[in-house]
DRENZA-376066 format. One record per residue (C-alpha): residue number from 1; x negated, y, z. Coordinates in steps of 0.001 Angstrom, whole numbers, plus 500000, padded with zeros to 6 digits. Example, Ala and Ser with C-alpha at 12.3 -4.5 7.8 and 13.67 -1.06 7.14 Angstrom:
# residues 2
  nr   east  north     up
   1 487700 495500 507800
   2 486330 498940 507140
***
This chain:
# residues 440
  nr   east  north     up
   1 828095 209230 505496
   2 830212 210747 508166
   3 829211 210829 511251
   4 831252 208775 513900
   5 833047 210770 516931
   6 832066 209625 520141
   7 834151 207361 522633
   8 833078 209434 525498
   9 830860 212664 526499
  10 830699 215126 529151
  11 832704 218076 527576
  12 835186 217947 524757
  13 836197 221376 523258
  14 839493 221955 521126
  15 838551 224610 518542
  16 835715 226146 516862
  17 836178 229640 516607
  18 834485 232159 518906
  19 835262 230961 522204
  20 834603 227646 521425
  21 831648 227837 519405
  22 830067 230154 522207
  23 831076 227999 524833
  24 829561 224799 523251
  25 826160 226952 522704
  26 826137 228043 525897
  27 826620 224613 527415
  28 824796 222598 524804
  29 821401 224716 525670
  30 821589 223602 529490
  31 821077 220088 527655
  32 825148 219287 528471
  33 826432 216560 526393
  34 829146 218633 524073
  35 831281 217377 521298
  36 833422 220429 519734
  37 836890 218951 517689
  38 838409 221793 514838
  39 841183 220942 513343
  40 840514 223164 510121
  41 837327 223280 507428
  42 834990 225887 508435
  43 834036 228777 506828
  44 838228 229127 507565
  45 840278 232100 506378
  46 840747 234416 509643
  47 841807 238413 510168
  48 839438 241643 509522
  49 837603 242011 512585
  50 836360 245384 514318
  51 834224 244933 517180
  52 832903 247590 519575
  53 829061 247526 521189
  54 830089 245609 523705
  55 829778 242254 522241
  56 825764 242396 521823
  57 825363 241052 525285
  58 827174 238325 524436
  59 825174 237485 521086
  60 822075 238067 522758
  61 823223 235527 525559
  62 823776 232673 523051
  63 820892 233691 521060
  64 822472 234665 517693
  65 822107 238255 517486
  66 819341 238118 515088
  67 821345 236139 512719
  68 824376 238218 512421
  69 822157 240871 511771
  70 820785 238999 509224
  71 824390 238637 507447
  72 824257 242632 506892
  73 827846 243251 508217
  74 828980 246613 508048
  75 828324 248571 511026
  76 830817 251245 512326
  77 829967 254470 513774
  78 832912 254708 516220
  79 836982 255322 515797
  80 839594 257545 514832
  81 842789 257226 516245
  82 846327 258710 515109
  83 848820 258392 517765
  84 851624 260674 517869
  85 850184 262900 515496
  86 847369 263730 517386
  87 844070 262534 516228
  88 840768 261951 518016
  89 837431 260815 517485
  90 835079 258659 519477
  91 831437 258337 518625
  92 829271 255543 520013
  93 825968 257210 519868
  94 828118 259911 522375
  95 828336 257465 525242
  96 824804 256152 524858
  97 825232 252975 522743
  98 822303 252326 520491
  99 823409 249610 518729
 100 826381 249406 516163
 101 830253 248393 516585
 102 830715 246099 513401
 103 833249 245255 510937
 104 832935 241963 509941
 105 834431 239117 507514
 106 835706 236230 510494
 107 835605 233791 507943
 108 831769 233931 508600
 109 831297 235699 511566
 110 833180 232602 512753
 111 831111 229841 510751
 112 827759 231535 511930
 113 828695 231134 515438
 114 829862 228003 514871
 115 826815 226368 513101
 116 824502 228024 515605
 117 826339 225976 518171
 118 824937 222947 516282
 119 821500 224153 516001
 120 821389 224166 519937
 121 822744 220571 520212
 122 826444 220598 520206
 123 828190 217840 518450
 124 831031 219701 516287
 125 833798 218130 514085
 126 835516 219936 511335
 127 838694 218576 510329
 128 839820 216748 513579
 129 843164 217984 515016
 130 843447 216964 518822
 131 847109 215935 519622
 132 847232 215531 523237
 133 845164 215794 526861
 134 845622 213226 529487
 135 844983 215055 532510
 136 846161 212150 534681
 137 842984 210921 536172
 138 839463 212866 537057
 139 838398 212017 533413
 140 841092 213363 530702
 141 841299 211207 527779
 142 841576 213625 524102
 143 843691 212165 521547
 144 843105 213280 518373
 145 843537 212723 514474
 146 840931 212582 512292
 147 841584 214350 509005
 148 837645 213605 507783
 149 838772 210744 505193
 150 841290 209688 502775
 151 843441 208040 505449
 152 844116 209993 508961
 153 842969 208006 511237
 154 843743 208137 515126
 155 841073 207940 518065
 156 840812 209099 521715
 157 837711 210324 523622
 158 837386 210340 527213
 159 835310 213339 529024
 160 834580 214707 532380
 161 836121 218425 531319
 162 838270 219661 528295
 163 837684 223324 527627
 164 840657 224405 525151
 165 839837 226862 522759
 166 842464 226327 520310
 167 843660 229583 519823
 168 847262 230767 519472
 169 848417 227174 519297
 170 847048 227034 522844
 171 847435 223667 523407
 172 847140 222988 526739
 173 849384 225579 527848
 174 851805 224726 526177
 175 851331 220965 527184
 176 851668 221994 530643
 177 854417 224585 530069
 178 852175 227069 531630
 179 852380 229735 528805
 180 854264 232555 529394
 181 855740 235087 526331
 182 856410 238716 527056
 183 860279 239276 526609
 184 860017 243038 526440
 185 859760 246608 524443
 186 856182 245455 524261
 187 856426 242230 522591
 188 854636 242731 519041
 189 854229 241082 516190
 190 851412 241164 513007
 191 851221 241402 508996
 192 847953 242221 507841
 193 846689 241625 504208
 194 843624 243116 502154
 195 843047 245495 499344
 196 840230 245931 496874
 197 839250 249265 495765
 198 840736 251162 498944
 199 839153 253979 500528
 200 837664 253919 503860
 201 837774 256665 506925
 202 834074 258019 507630
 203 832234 259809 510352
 204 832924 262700 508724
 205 836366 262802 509281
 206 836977 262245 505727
 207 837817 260061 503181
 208 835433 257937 500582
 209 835114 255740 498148
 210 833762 252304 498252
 211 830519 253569 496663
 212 829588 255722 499814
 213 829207 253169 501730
 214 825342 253182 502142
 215 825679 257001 502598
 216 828209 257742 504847
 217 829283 255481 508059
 218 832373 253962 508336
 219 834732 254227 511379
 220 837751 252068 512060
 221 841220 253776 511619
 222 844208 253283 514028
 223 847541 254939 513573
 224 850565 254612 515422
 225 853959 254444 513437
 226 857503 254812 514499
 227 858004 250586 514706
 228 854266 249696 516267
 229 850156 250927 515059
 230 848398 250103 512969
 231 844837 249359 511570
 232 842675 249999 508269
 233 839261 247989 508307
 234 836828 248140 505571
 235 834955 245525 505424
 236 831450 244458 502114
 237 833922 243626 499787
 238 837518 244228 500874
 239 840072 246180 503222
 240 841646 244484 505881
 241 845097 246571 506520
 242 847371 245436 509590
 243 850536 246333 510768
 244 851822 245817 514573
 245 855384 245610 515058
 246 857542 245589 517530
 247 859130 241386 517267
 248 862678 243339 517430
 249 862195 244611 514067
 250 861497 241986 511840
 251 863849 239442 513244
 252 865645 237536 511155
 253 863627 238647 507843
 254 861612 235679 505517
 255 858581 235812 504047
 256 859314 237642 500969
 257 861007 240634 503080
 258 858151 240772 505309
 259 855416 241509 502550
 260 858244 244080 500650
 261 858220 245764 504410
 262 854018 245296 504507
 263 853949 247140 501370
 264 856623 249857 501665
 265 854940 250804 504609
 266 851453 250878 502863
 267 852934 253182 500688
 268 854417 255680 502665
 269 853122 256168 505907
 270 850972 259493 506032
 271 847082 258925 505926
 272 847119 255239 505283
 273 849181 255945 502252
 274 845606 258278 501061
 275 843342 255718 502086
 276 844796 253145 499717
 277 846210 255517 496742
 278 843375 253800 494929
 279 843557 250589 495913
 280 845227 247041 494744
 281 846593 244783 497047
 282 845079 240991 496891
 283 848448 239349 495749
 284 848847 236430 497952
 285 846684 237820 501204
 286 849728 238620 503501
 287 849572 237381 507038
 288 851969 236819 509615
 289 851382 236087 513517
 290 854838 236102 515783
 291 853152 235431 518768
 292 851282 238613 519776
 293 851235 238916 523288
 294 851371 235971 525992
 295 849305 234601 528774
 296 849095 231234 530756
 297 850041 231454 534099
 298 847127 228791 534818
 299 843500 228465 533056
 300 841210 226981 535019
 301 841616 223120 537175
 302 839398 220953 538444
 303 839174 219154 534715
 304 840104 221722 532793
 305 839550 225442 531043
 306 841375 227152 528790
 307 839893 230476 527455
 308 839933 232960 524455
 309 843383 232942 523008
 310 844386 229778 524364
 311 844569 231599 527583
 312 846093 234739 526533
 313 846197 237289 523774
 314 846599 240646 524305
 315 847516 243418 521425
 316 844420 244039 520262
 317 844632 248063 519831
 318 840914 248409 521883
 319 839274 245398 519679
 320 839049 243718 522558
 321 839726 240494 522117
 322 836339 239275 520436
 323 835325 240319 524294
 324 837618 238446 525694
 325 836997 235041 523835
 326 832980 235449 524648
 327 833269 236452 528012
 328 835796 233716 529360
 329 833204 231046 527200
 330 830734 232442 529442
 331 832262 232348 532652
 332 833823 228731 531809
 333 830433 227487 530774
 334 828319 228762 534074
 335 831659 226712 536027
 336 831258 223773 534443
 337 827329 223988 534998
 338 827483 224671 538323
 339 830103 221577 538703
 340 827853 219120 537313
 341 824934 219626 539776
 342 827483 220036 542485
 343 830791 217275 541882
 344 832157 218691 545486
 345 832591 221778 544596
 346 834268 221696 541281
 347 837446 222835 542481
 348 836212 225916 543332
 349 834194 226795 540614
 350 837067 226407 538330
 351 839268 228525 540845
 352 836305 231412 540566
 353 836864 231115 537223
 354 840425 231323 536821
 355 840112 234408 539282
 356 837461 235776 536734
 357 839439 234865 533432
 358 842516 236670 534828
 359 840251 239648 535960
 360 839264 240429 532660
 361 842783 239605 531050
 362 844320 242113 533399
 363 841711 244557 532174
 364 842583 244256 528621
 365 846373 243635 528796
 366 846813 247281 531244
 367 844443 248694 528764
 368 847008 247836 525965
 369 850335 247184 526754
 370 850475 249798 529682
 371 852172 247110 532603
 372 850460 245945 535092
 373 851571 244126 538551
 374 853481 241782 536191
 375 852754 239362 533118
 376 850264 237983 534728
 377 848052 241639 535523
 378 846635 241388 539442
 379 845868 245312 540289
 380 843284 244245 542984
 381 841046 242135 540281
 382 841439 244955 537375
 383 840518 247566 540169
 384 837548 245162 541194
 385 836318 244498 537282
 386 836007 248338 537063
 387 834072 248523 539891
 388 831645 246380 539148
 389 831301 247339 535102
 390 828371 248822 533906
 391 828968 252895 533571
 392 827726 252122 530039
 393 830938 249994 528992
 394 833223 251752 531645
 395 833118 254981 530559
 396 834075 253934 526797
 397 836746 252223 527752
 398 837855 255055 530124
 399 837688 257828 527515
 400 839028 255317 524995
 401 842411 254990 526977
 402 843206 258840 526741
 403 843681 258324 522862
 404 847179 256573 522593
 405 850076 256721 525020
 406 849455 253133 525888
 407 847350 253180 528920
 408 849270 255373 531767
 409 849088 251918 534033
 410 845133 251617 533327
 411 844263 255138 534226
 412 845976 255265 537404
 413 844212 251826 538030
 414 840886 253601 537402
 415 842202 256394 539854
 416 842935 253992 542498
 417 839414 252302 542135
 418 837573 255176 542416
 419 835823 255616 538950
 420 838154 257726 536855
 421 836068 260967 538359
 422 832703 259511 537854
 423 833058 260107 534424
 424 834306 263934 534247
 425 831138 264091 531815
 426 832867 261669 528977
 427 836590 262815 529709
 428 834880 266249 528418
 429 833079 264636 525308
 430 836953 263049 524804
 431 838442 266475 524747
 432 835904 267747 522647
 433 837139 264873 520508
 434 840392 265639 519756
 435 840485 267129 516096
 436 842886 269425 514217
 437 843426 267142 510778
 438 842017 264803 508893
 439 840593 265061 505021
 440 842517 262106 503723
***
């Protein structure tokens, strides 16, 4: 029997992927009355992920780290980058990390975090698309349709805060016309798709075959091209492969041009073309995401809080957005905590927050895009975030922007803060980094 969605609760939250899902843990362990609403059927198909050390604190937070340990994901060693034909190496175990960056299938990374949210309490619905947000009174009223049956059927449910973690759709920014699309030379776009059989980039420096896995570590690969970057993943079973392209470029083409593009390039571009000179492409895998860098001018009210890629996306050329979506869950949550034992002061947890969410935006998108002062980027808060980050996290993220020619605006940020010279240690690892060639 299915169960019946609530009329009312204290916090309703659109989407169920890893902002949402975290956010609904994080509240539902406080003992917070959460009902989560996903429009899709988890496990749901989802991009190749690569995420960097940084996102243990997070798991450990919610209390799943032992469980996605438990799913035996592949763990990375580090990166090599491409970019411009020069090509460098970073190492985790260099900076001090002693746990593993992964690469992991979001399909189930996703689900996991998702059905731990239920094991701590959280009420979550699969299959229920939310339409609209009345923000018109202190409690907003969620309409949504319920997909569950043989017949759609409509409902509403009324709640003292929304948190909107529907994703790219980002539903509440676009309801308020708050989202904002970059109309620039950095305005990118994404095909990715996967491959069986392909080779894989290893600590080594050097190529290997799917059968080496167990012996020699995997890194993630990142290359620029003359139209954008791009990535090669290998993940248990498959290779996730993704090209970022400038929007400019594939105007005007359909689908069928875009995946001849996807695979010319495959084919031709130097080292990526090596990786997969064994491999098969999965016929009907090709992705396509137009909308690859935007933000939302507002995130946080009184009523309402919009985080992970509902409140922004950045290019993800650091892996950095996995951060993104558990941080601003976390940050979101502790606001609406501290708003229920305190109703006064609402609006100015939610204001913290918003200062807090955009912090930590501006951090990624000067990282990436290389603009700051604009699009939504405050200097002050960046400079501030560095300040206060742990020299652990810092310092990778400091020798990590000297790789590609993307982060001029990020670097002088860390100048201005004070911090770039604290780490004279790692810029020295970084140059010890840089390698001739690659074994491909």
């Amino acid at each position: 029997m299915q169960q019946i969605i609530p009329k009312k609760c204290t916090v309703l939250i659109i989407g169920g992927g890893p902002a949402g899902s975290s956010a609904a843990t994080h509240l539902a362990k406080t003992g917070v009355d959460v009902v989560l609403l996903e429009r899709a059927e988890f496990p749901r198909n989802q991009v190749g992920e690569s995420l960097i050390p940084h996102f243990w604190k997070f798991t450990d937070q919610l209390g799943v780290s032992e469980k996605i340990q438990q799913q035996g994901f592949l763990s990375k060693a580090g990166g090599i980058t491409v970019w411009n034909g020069q090509v460098h190496q970073i190492l985790f175990s260099d900076y001090g990390y002693t746990r593993p960056g992964l690469h992991v299938e979001r399909d189930i990374f996703d689900h996991l975090l998702l059905e731990h949210s239920k094991q701590q309490g959280a009420l979550v619905f699969n299959r229920v698309a939310v339409k609209q947000v009345d923000l018109s009174s202190a409690n907003p009223v969620v309409a949504y349709m319920d997909t569950r049956g043989e017949a759609n059927i409509a409902g509403t449910i009324e709640c003292r805060f929304v948190v909107d973690a529907s994703g790219h759709s980002s539903l509440l920014a676009h309801q308020l016309d708050t989202r904002q699309n970059i109309g620039s030379e950095m305005n990118f776009l994404s095909l990715w798709g996967y491959f069986k059989d392909s080779r894989y980039a290893g600590v080594d420096r050097q190529s290997h075959s799917y059968s080496e896995l167990n012996s020699v570590a995997p890194v993630t690969f990142v290359m620029s091209h003359e139209d954008g970057w791009l990535w090669h993943i290998v993940l248990r079973e498959k290779t996730s492969v993704g090209l970022i392209v400038q929007s400019e470029k594939m105007k005007g083409m359909d689908k069928q041009q875009r995946e001849f593009y996807f695979k010319q390039s495959c084919a031709r571009l130097p080292h990526l073309k090596d990786l997969l000179r064994d491999a098969q492409f999965i016929e009907g895998s090709l992705q396509y995401r137009p909308d690859y860098s935007y933000y939302a001018t507002q995130t946080c009210k009184e009523n309402y809080y919009c985080i992970g890629d509902a409140a922004g996306f950045v290019d993800p050329i650091f892996s950095h957005g996995i951060q993104n979506a558990f941080y601003n869950a976390a940050v979101a949550s502790l606001a609406i905590s501290e708003s229920l034992k305190n109703t006064a002061k609402s609006a100015r947890y939610a204001q913290l927050c918003e200062s807090r969410i955009q912090q930590f935006y501006g951090f990624s998108r000067a990282l990436s895009l290389g603009d700051f002062g604009v699009h939504g980027v405050n200097r002050d808060l960046v400079k501030s975030l560095m300040k206060s980050m742990s020299p652990l996290e810092l310092g990778l993220m400091l020798v990590a922007s000297e790789m590609t020619n993307r982060s001029e605006n990020f670097k002088q940020l860390a100048h201005e803060a004070g911090v770039w010279e604290r780490f004279s240690q790692q810029h020295e690892q970084q140059k010890r980094g840089v390698i001739e060639d690659l074994k491909f």
